[in-house]
N, C-alpha and C positions, 0 to 999 in steps of 0.2 A: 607478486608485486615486484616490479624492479627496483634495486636499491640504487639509489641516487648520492648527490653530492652536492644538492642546491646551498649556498651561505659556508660551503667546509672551503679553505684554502691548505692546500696540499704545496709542501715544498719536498721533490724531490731530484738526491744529487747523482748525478753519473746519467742526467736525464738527455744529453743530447744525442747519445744513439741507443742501440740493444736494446736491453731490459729497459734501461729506464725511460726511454723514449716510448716504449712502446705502455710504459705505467702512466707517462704524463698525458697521453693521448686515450687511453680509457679513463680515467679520471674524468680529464677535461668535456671528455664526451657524456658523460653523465653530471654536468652542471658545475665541478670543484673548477676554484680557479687553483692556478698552477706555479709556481717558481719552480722553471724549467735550468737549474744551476748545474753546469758543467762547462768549465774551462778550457773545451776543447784541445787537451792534451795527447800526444798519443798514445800507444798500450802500453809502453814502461813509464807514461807519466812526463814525457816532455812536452816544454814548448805550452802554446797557446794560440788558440783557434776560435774566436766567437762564434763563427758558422753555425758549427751543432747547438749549439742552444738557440742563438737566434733565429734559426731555422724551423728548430721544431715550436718553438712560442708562435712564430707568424703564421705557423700551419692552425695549431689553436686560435688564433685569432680569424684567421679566414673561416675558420668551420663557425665561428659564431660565439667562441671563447674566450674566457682569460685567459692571458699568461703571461708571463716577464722572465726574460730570460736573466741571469743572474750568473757571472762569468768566475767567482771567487773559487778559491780553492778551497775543501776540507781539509788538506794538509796542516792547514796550522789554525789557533783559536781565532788569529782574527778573522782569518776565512769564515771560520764557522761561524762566528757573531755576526758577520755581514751577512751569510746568507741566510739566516734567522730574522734578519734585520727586515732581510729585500723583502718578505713577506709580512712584516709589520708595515713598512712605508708604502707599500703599495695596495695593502689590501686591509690592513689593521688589523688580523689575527692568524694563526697557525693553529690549522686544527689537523695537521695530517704531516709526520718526517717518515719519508722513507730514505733509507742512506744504502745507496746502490755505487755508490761511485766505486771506483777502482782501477786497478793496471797489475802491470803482470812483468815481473822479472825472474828467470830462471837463475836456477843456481842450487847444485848439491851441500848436503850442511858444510863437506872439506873442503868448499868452493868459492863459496858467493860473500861478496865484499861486503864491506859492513853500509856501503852508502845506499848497496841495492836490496840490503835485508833494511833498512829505515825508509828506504822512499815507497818501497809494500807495505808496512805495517803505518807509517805515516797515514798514508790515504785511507786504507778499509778500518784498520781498529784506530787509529788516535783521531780520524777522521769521523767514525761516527761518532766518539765523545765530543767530537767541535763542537758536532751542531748539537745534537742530543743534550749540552749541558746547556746552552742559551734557550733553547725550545720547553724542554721540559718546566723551568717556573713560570715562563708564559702557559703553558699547559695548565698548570693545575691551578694557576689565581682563574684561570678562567673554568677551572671544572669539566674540561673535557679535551680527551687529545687520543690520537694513536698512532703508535710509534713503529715503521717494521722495518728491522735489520736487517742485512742480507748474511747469512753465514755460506755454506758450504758441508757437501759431502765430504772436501779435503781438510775441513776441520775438525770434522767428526772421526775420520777414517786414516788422514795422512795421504799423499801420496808422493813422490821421489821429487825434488829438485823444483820443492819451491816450499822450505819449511817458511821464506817469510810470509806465504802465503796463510800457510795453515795455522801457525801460532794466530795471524788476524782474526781469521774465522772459528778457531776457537776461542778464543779472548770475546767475541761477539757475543758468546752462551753467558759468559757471568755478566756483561751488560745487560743483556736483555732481562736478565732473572734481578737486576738492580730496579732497574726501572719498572717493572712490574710489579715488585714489590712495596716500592715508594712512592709509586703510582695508585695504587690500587684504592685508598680510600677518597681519591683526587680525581676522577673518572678516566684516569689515563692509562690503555693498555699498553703492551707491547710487545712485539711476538715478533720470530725468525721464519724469513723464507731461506729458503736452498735451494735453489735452481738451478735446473739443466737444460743451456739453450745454445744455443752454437749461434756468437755472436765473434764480433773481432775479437774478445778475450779466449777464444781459441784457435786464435790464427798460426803456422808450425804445426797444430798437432793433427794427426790422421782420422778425420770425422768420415769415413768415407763407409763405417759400418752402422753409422749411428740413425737411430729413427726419425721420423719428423719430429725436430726438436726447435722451432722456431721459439720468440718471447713472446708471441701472441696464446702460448699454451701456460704460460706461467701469470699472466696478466689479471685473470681473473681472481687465482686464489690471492697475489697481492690486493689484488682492491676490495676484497672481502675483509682481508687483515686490517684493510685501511678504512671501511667502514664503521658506520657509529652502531650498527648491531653484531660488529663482531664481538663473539661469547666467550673470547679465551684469552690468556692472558699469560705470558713467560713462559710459552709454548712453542714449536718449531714445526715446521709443513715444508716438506719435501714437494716438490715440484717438479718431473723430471720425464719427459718424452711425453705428457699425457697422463704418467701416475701423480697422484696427489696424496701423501703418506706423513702420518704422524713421528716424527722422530723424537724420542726420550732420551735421558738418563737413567740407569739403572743400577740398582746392583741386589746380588746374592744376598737371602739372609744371613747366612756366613756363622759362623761358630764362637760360641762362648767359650773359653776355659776362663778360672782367674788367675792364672800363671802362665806363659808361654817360653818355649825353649825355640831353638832353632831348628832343631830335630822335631817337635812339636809341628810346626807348620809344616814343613816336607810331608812327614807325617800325615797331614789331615789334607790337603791341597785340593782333593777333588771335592770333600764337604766344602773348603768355603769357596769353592769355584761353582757348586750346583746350583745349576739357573732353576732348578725344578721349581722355586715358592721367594721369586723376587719382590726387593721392593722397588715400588714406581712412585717417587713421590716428589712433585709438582713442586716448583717455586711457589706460587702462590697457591693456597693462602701461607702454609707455614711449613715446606718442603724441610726447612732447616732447621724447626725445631720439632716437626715430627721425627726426624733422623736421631737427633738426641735424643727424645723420648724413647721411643724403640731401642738404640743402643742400651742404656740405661735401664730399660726395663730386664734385657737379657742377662748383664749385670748383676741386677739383682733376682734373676731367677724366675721373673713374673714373666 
């Protein structure tokens, strides 16, 4: 059976090209109407362009869709509350955030100025609490909602000369594991994609080895996260040339003494480094208080 979207309103931001263009256009095509919000800025985040939004909305509309384009920025809350807003005034409910937006400023950590490390982290991390904090109590008075963040390989992993990038995208992990977890008896999930697509946010860099890596390969498992039978919740899905891969936290069970020295750890370092019998343990339902128990039990010996 195909999964659809009839009666769901989807607001997704960073929607007027790449990824998110090509989110607001599968959605749309399977029935969601759409607030297509992105302020046509360039890749470091300047200026203002209604084209791309307005552009991709009247393409939804020609094909037989909703959509409104919605030009506010996530950079600051009132952004966010506007674009929360566009999708109450035009359609009277939010049942779908996906927060894609973003831009791109280089810079080594002994390098990069403090305007060009705030206007990265602005957009992608304080950018998805904009929306994400007006959405979410419309979400749960209404008892259903799903939420997908876009994190990053580079927040998992690091990579050179753009820490404001990667501080965003990891900062994205402990959102999502909030919202899932205060969501959860509210019927609101919400989960991380990571995608790899060669869009303008890799323009500069040498794609010239890389596979087909188009947004129309990552589009689906976002609309499955955006769906009302996705089955998962404070969870992340790699996305990347065609693979679709579960990415976790993890760690060593790691070693008890009740005293420890300095020498002590040196000492023991590959015990509590052996991945050989890790724990995997999920945000939801109680990732955080199974970790305490478990510590706790070793503690005492159980």
């Amino acid at each position: 059976m195909e999964r659809r979207f009839e009666g769901r309103v989807a607001v997704i931001t960073g929607a007027g090209r790449g990824l998110g263009r090509e989110y607001a256009i599968l959605l749309a095509s399977k029935g969601a109407a759409i607030v297509v919000n992105d302020p046509g800025a360039s890749v470091k985040g300047d200026g203002n362009d209604a084209g791309p939004a307005e552009t991709v909305a009247a393409e939804i509309r020609a094909a037989g869709g909703q959509a409104v384009a919605c030009l506010e920025s996530v950079a600051t809350p009132e952004g966010g509350r506007a674009i929360i807003q566009a999708a109450l005034d035009h359609f009277g409910r939010i049942d779908i955030l996906i927060h894609n937006a973003g831009n791109v400023r280089y810079g080594a950590l002994d390098e990069i100025t403090q305007a060009d490390f705030d206007a990265v982290v602005a957009v992608h991390l304080l950018g998805a609490f904009h929306v994400v904090r007006p959405a979410f109590p419309v979400m749960c008075a209404a008892g259903y909602g799903r939420v997908v963040l876009t994190s990053s390989i580079g927040g998992l992993y690091g990579n050179r000369r753009v820490v404001n990038y990667g501080v965003s995208k990891a900062g994205m992990i402990g959102l999502n594991n909030i919202i899932a977890l205060e969501g959860a008896d509210r019927g609101v999930k919400s989960n991380i994609i990571l995608p790899g697509a060669v869009t303008r946010m890799a323009d500069g860099l040498d794609t010239s080895q890389y596979p087909p890596m188009g947004p129309e390969l990552v589009s689906p498992v976002v609309g499955w996260l955006a769906h009302e039978s996705c089955s998962i919740s404070g969870e992340m899905l790699v996305s990347m040339g065609g693979r679709v891969a579960r990415a976790f936290i993890a760690e060593t069970q790691g070693v008890y003494r009740p005293s420890w020295t300095i020498d002590d750890v040196a000492d023991r370092l590959d015990e509590i480094r052996d991945t050989a019998d890790m724990w995997i343990l999920p945000p939801v339902p109680s990732g955080y208080i199974d970790h305490l128990r478990r510590s706790f039990a070793m503690a005492k010996g159980s």
